[in-house]
DRENLUMDREN-452201 format. One record per residue (C-alpha): residue number from 0; residue in one letter; x, y, z. Coordinates in pm, whole numbers, plus 32768, in hexadecimal, padded with zeros to 4 digits. Layout:
<NUM; 'a'; <X; Y; Z>> ...
This chain:
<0; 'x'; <8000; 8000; 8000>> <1; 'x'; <8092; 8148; 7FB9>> <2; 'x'; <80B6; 828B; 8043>> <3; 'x'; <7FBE; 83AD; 7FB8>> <4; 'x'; <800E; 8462; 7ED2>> <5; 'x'; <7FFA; 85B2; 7FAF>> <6; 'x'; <7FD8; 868D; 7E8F>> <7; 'x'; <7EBE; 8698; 7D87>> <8; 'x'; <7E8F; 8774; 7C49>> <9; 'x'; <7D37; 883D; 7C7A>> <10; 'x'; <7C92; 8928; 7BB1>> <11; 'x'; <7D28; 8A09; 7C7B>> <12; 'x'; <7E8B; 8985; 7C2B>> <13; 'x'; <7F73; 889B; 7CF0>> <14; 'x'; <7F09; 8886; 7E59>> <15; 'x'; <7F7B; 87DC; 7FB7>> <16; 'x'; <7E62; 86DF; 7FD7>> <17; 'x'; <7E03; 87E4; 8137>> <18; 'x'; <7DD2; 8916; 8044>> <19; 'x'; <7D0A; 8855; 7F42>> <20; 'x'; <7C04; 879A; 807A>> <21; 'x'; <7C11; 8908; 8101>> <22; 'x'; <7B71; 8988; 7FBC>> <23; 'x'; <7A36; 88AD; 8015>> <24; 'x'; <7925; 89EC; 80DC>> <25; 'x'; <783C; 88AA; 813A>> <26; 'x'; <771B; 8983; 807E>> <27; 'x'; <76B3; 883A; 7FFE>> <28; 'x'; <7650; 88B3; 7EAD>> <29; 'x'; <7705; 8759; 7E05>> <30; 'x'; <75F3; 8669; 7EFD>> <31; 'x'; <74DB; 863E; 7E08>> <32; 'x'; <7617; 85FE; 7CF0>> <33; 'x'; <7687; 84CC; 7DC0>> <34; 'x'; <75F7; 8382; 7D67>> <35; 'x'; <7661; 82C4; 7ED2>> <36; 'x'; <75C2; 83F1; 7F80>> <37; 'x'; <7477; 83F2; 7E80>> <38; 'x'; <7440; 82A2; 7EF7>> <39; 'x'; <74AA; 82B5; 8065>> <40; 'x'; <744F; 83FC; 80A8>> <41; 'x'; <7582; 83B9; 81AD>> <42; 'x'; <7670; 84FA; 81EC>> <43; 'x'; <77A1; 83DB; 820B>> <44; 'x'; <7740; 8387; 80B3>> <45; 'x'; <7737; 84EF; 8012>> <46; 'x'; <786A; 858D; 7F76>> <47; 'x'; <787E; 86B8; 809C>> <48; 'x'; <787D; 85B0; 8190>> <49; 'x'; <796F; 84D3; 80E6>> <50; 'x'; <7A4E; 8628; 8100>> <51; 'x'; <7A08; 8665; 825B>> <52; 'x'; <7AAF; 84FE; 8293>> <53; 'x'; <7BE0; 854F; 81B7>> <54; 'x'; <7C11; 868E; 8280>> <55; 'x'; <7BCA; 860A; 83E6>> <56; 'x'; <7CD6; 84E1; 8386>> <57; 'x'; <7DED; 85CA; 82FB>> <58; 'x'; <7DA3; 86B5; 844E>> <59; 'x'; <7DC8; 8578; 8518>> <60; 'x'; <7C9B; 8596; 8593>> <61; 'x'; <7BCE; 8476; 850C>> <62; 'x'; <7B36; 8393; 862F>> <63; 'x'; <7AA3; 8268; 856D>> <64; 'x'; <7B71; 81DC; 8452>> <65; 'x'; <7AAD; 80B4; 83DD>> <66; 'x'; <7958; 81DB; 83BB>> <67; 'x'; <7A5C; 8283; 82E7>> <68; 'x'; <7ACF; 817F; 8226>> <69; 'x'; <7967; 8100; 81D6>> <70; 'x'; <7900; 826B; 8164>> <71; 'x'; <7A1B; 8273; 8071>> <72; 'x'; <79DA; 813D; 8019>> <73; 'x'; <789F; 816B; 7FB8>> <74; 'x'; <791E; 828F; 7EAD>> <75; 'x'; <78E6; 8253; 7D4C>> <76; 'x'; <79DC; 8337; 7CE7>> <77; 'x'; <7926; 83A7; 7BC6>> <78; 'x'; <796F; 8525; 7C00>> <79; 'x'; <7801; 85A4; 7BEA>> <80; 'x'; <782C; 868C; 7D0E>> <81; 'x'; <7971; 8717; 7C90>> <82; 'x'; <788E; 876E; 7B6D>> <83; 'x'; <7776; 8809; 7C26>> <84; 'x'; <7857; 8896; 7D19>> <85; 'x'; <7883; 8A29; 7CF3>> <86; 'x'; <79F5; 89D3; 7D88>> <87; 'x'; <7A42; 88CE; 7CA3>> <88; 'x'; <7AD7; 8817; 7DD6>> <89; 'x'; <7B74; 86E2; 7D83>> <90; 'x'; <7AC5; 8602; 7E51>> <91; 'x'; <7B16; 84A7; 7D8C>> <92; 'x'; <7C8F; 84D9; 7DB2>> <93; 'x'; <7C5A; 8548; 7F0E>> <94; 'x'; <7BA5; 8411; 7F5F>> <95; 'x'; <7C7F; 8361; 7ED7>> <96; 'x'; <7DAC; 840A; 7F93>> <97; 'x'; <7CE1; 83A4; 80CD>> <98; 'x'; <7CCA; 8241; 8077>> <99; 'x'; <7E26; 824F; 807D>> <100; 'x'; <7E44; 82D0; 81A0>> <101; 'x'; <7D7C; 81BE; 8259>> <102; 'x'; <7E8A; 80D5; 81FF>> <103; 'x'; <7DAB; 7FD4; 8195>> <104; 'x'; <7E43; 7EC3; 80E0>> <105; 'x'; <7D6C; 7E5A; 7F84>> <106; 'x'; <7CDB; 7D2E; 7F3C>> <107; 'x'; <7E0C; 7C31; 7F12>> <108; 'x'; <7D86; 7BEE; 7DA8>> <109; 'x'; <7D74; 7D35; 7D54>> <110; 'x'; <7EF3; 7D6F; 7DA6>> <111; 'x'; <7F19; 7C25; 7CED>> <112; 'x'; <7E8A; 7C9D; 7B9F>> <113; 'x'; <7F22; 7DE1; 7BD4>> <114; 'x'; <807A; 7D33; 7BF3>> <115; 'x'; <800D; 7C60; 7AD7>> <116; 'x'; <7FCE; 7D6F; 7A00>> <117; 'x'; <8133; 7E07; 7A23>> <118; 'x'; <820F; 7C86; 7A41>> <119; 'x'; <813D; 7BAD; 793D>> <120; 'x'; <8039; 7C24; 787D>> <121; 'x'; <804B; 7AEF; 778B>> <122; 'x'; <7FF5; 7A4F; 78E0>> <123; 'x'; <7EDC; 7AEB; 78F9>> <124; 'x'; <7E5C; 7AEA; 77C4>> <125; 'x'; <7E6C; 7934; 77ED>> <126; 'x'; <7DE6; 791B; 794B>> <127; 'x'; <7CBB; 7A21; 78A6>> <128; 'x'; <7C5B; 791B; 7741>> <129; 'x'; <7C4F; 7804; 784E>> <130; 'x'; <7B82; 7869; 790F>> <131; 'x'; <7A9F; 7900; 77D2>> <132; 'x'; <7ABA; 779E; 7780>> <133; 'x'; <7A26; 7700; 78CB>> <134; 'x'; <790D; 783D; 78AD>> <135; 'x'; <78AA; 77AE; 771F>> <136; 'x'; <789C; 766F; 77A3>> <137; 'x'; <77EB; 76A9; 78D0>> <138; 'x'; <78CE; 7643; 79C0>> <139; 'x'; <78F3; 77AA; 7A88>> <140; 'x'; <77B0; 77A2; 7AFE>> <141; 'x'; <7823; 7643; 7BC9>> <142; 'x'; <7942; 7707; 7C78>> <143; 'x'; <787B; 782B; 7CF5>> <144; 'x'; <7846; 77A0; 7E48>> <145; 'x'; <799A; 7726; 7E5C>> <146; 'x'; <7A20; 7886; 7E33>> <147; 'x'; <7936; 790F; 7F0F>> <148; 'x'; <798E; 77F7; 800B>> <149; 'x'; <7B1C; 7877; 7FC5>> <150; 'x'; <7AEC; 79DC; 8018>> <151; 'x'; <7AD2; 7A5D; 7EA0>> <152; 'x'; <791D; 7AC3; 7E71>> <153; 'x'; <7982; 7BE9; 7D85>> <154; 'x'; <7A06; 7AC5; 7CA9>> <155; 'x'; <78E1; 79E5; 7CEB>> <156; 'x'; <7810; 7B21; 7CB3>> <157; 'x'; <78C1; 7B97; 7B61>> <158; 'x'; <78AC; 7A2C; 7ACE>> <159; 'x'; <7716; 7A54; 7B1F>> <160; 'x'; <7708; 7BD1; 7A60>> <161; 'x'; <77BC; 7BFE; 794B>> <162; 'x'; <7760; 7B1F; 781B>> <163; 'x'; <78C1; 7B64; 7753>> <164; 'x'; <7983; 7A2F; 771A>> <165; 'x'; <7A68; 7A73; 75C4>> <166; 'x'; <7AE7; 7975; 7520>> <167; 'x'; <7C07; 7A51; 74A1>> <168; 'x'; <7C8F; 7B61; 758C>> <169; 'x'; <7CD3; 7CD9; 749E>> <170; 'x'; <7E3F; 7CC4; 746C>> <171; 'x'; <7DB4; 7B8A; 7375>> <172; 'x'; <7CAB; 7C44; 72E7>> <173; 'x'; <7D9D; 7D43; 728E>> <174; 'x'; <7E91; 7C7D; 71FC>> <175; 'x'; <7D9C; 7C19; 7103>> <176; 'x'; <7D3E; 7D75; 70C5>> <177; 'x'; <7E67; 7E37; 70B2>> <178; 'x'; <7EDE; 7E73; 6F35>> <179; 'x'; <804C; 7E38; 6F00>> <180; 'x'; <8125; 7F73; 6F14>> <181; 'x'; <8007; 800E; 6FFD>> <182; 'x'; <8077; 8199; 6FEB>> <183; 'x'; <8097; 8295; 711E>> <184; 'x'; <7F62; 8398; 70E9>> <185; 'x'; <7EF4; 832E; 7239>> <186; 'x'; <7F3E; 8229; 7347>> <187; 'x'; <7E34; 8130; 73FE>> <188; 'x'; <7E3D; 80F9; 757C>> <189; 'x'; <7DC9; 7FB6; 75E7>> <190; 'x'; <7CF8; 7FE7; 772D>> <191; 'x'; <7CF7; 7EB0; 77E1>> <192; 'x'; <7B9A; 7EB2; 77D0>> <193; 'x'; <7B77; 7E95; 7674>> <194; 'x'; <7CCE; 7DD8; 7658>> <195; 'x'; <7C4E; 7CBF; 773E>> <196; 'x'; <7AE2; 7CB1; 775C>> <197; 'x'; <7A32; 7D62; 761B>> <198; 'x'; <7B30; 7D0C; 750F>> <199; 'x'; <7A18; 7D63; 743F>> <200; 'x'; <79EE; 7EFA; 74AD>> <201; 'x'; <7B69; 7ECB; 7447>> <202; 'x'; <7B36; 7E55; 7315>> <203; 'x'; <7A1A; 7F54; 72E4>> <204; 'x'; <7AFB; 8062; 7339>> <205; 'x'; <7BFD; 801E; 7229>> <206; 'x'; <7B16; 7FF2; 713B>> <207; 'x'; <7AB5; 8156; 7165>> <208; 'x'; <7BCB; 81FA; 71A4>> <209; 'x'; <7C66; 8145; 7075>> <210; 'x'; <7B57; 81CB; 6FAE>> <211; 'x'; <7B38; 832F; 7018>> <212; 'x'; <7CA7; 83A0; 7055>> <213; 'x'; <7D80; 8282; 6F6F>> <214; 'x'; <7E6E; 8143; 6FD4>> <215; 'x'; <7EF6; 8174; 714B>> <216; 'x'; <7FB6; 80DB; 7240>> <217; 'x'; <7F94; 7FF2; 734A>> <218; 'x'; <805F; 808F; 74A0>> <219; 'x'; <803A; 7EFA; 7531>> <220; 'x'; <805B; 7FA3; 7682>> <221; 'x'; <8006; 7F57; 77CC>> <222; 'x'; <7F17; 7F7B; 78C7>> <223; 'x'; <7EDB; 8102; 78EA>> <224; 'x'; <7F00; 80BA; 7A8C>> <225; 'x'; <7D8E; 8111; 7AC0>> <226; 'x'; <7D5D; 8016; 7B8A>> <227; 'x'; <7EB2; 7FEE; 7C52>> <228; 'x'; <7E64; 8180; 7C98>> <229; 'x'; <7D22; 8167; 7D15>> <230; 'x'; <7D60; 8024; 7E03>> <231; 'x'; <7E6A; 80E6; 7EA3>> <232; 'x'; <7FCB; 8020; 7DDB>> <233; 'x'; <804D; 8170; 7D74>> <234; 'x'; <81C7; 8110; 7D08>> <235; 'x'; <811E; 8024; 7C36>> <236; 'x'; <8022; 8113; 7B8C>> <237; 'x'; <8167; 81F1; 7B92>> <238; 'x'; <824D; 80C6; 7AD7>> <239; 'x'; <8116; 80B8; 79CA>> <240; 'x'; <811B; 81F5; 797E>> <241; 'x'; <827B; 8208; 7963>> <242; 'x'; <8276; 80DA; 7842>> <243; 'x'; <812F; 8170; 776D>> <244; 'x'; <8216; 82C6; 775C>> <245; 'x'; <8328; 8227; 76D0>> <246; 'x'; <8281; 813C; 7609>> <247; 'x'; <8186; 82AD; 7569>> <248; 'x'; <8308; 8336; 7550>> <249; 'x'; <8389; 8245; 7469>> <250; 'x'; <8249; 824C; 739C>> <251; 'x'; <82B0; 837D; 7337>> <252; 'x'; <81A7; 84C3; 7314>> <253; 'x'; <8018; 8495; 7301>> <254; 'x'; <7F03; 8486; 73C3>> <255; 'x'; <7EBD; 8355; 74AC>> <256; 'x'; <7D4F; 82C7; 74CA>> <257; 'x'; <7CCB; 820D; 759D>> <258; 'x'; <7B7F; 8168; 75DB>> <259; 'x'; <7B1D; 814B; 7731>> <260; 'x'; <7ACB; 8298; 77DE>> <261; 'x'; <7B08; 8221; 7943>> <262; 'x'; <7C9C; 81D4; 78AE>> <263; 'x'; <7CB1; 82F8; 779D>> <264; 'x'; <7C53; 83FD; 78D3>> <265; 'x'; <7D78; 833F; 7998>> <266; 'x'; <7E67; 8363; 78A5>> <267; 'x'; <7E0B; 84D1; 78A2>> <268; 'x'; <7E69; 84D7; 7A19>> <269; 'x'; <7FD0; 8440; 79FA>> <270; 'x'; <808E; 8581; 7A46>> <271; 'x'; <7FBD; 8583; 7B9F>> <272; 'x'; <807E; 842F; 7BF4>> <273; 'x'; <81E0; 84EE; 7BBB>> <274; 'x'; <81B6; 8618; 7C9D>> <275; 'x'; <82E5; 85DA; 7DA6>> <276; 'x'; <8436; 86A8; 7D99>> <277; 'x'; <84D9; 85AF; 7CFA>> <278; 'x'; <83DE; 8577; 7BD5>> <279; 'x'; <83F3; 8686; 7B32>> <280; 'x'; <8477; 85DE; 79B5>> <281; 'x'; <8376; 84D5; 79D9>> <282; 'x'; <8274; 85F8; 7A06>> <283; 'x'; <82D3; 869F; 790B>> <284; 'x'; <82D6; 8569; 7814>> <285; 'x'; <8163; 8509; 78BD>> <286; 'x'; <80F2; 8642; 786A>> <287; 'x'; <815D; 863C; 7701>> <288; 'x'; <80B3; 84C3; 76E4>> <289; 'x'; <7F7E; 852D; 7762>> <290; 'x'; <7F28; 8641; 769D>> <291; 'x'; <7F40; 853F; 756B>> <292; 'x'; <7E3B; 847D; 75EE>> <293; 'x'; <7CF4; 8470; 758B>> <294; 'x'; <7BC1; 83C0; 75C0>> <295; 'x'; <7B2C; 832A; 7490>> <296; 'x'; <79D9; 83CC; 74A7>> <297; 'x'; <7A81; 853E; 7496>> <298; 'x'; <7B17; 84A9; 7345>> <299; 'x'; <798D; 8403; 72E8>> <300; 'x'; <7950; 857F; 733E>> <301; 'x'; <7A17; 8635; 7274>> <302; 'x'; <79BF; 8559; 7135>> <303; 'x'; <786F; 8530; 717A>> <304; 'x'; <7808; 8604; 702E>> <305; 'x'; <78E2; 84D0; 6FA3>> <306; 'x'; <77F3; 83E7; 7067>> <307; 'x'; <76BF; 8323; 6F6D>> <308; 'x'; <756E; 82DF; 7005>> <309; 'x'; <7568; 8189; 7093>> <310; 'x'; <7431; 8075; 6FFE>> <311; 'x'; <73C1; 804D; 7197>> <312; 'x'; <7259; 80D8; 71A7>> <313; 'x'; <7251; 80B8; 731F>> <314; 'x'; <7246; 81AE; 741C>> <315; 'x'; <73B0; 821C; 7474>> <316; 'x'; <7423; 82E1; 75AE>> <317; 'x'; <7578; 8311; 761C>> <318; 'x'; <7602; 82C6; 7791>> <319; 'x'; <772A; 83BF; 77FE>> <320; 'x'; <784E; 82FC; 789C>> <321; 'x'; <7895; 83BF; 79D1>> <322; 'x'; <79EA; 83D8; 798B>> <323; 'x'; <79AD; 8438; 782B>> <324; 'x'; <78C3; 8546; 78B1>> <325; 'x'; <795C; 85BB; 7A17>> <326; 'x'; <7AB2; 852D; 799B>> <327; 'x'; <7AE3; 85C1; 785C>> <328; 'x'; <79DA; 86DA; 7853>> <329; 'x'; <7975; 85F4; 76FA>> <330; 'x'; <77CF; 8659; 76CA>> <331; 'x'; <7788; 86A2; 756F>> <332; 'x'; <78AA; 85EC; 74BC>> <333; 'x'; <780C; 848F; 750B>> <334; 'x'; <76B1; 8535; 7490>> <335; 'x'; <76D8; 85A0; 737C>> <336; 'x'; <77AD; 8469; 7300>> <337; 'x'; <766D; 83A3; 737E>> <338; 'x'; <755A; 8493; 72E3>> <339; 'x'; <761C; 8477; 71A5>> <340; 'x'; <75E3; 8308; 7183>> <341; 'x'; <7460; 82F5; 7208>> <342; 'x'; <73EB; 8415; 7186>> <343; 'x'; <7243; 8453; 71FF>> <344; 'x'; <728F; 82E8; 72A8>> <345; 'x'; <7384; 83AF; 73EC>> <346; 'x'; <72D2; 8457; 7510>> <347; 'x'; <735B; 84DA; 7642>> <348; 'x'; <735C; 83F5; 777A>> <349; 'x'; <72F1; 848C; 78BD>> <350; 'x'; <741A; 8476; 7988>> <351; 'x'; <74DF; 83F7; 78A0>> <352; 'x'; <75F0; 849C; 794C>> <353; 'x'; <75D5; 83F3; 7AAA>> <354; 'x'; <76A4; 82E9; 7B1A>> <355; 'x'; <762A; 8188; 7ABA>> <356; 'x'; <76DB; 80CA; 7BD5>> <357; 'x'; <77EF; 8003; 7B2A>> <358; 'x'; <7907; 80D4; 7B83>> <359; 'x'; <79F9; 7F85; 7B61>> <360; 'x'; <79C5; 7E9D; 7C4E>> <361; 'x'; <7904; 7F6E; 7CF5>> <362; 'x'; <77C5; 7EC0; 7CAA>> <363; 'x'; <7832; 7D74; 7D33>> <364; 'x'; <78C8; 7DEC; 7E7F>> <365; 'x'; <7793; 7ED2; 7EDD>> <366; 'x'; <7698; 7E0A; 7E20>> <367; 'x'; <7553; 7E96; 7EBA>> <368; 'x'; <75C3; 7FF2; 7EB0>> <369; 'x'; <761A; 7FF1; 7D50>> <370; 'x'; <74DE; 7F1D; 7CCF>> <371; 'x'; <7409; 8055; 7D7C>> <372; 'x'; <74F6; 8155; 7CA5>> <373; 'x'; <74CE; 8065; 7B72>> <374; 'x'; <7344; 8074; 7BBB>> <375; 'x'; <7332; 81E4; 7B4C>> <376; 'x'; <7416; 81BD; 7A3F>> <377; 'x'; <731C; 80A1; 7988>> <378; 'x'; <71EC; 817C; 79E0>> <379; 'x'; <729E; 8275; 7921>> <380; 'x'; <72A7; 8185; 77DF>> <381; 'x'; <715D; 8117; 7816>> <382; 'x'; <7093; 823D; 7820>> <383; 'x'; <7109; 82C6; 76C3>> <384; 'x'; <70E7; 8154; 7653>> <385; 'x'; <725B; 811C; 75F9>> <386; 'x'; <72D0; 7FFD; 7540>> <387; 'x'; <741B; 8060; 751A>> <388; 'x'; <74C4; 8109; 7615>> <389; 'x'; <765C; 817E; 75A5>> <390; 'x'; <7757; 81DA; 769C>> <391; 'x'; <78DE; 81DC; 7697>> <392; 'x'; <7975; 80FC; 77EC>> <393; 'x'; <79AA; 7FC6; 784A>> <394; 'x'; <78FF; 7FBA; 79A7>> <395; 'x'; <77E8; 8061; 78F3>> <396; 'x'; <77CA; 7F4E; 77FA>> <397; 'x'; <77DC; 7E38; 790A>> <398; 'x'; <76A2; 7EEE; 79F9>> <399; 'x'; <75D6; 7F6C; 78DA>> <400; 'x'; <75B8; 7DFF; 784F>> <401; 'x'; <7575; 7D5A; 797B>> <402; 'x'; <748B; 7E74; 79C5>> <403; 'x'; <73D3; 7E27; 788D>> <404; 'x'; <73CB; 7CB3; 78B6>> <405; 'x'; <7336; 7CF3; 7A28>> <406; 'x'; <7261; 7DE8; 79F9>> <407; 'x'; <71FA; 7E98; 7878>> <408; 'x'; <727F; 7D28; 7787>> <409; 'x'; <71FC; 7E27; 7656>> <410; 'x'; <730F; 7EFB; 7674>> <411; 'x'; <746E; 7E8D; 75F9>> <412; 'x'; <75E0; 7F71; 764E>> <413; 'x'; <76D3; 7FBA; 753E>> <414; 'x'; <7810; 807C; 754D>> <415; 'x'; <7810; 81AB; 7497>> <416; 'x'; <793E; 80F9; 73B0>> <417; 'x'; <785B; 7FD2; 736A>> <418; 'x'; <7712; 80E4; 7313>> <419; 'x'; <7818; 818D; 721E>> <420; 'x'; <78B9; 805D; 717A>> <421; 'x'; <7755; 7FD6; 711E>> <422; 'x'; <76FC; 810C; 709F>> <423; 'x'; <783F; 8135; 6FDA>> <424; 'x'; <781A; 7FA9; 6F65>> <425; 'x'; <76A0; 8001; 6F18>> <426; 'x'; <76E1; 812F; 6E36>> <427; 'x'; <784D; 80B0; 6DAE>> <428; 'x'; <7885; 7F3C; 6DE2>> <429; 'x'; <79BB; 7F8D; 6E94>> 
């Protein structure tokens, strides 16, 4: 577990993590913007209260860690009060910097993966196609209670949830895309999201990048760290970084797209991970990586006059990923990519810019609490009578579609790269 990071780039600039809590008045204007506190209505669980916490524990002052470590728990991170919040306090970072400062250990598996990620992805790219195998066989669904019995129900309750099970992982799939002598116009980052578990949203996504902006590159990079950041491994989420910089250098110029928000809003972050006195050339290289990054829906965005009208007569509505939204400040890029290709078909979702619940494993390790989030999201969808709902993260793709099978089975979720690549296939053949 390490240290906090003590220092945190605000709207406001670079801050001690004291100056940026102290920017929180506690006027509590960001409540009815905070999903946990929506469907609590518990102060512990809003984001001025979550602040409160992070300020009593950096004054030394905090008398009940485990109340403190459930409320930050309990944070979906998703940055709508930083949004709605006059102050733009950073209250996601800050939460973060107090689950740090609990000192509480993740999940051993989590740490495994995350140490995974950095010492063998090959690894873990095997261990992940066997156990897709046991899931198309049916075989998963016998282990459930034995990894319940070890200690491991976020497994048991992933196996249950998500439906993927690829028969080829995306570094495949792209091998059987990619045109020899692939040229440098742009580069693709490989989420792990899409990399791992929707090959396909991979697939989609070089498809229409390939077709909008010409032959690119694959970066085959690593994990962006988002996960080894946000379970508290920071040198490892520091080592990632480190290795998707270098890797972006030697690509030469370009812009870098990605296809997950939750990771493309990370890799935005990196120069907040190289802040200390002795960082200052890997800041400076961080901060030179990051503003080539892009999330693909800015580029489905900016061609959208490009974009044909898709052959789907069904109702359409788009889902903002919160950290395509709050993360990125990305509203009307995804839009109008999306109104391009349904035409009369979109409409607006009502509170299509809440929080679904996913929020990565989120949903499986406060599985009551994010079903009653998820609840609103589907009423959403149903009462404009979606059938296809588009959105642009992997968490987002896992809740929505067992939100859907639960709850509203006439609705389907696509990624916005999947929505454009049919519509590009539909109009072009390509």
């Amino acid at each position: 577990m390490s240290e906090p990071l003590g220092r945190l780039l605000t709207a406001l600039g670079e801050r001690t993590d004291y100056d940026a809590v102290s920017q929180c008045s506690r006027c509590g204007y960001c409540e009815q913007a905070c999903p946990t506190y929506v469907a609590t209505g518990r102060e512990a669980y809003s984001p001025r209260g979550r602040n409160q916490l992070v300020r009593l524990m950096l004054e030394g002052k905090l008398e009940d860690p485990a109340a403190a470590e459930e409320a930050l728990s309990t944070c979906l991170l998703c940055g709508a009060c930083t949004t709605a919040c006059y102050g733009k306090v950073a209250t996601p970072d800050l939460v973060l910097e107090g689950r740090r400062s609990l000192r509480v250990r993740p999940h051993w598996l989590v740490r495994r993966l995350s140490r995974l990620m950095i010492e063998s992805p090959g690894t873990l790219a095997r261990l992940l196609k066997l156990g897709y195998l046991f899931k198309r066989l049916g075989l998963s669904r016998l282990g459930r209670p034995l990894l319940r019995a070890a200690g491991l129900p976020v497994l048991a309750a992933m196996d249950e949830h998500v439906d993927e099970a690829p028969r080829r992982l995306l570094d495949e799939e792209l091998d059987a895309l990619r045109a020899p002598g692939e040229g440098s116009a742009w580069s693709y980052f490989a989420p792990c999201g899409p990399r791992y578990l929707f090959p396909r949203v991979g697939a989609a996504t070089w498809r229409a990048l390939t077709a909008l902006l010409g032959r690119g590159r694959f970066l085959e990079n690593s994990c962006c760290g988002l996960l080894a950041n946000n379970y508290g491994e920071l040198e490892d989420a520091r080592e990632l970084a480190r290795r998707n910089i270098v890797r972006a250098e030697a690509a030469g110029a370009g812009q870098i797209v990605g296809d997950c928000s939750s990771c493309v809003a990370f890799l935005k972050s990196y120069p907040q991970l190289f802040l200390g006195p002795s960082d200052a050339e890997w800041r400076s290289r961080a901060e030179a990586f990051a503003a080539r990054v892009r999330d693909a829906v800015e580029v489905y965005g900016e061609e959208a006059g490009r974009l044909p009208l898709g052959d789907d007569s069904a109702t359409v509505v788009y889902h903002d990923s919160c950290r395509a939204l709050n993360g990125q400040g990305l509203k009307e890029e995804p839009r109008r990519a999306v109104k391009s290709c349904s035409g009369s078909c979109y409409r607006e979702m009502p509170d299509a810019g809440v929080c679904c619940g996913g929020a990565g494993a989120f949903a499986f390790v406060h599985e009551e609490l994010s079903d009653e989030i998820l609840k609103r999201k589907v009423g959403g969808a149903a009462s404009v009578q979606a059938r296809v709902v588009v959105t642009s993260a992997t968490s987002c793709l896992i809740q929505l579609a067992r939100g859907f099978r639960k709850y509203y089975p006439e609705a389907r979720v696509l990624h916005v790269s999947e929505f454009v690549a049919g519509a590009l296939h539909d109009r072009h053949g390509t």
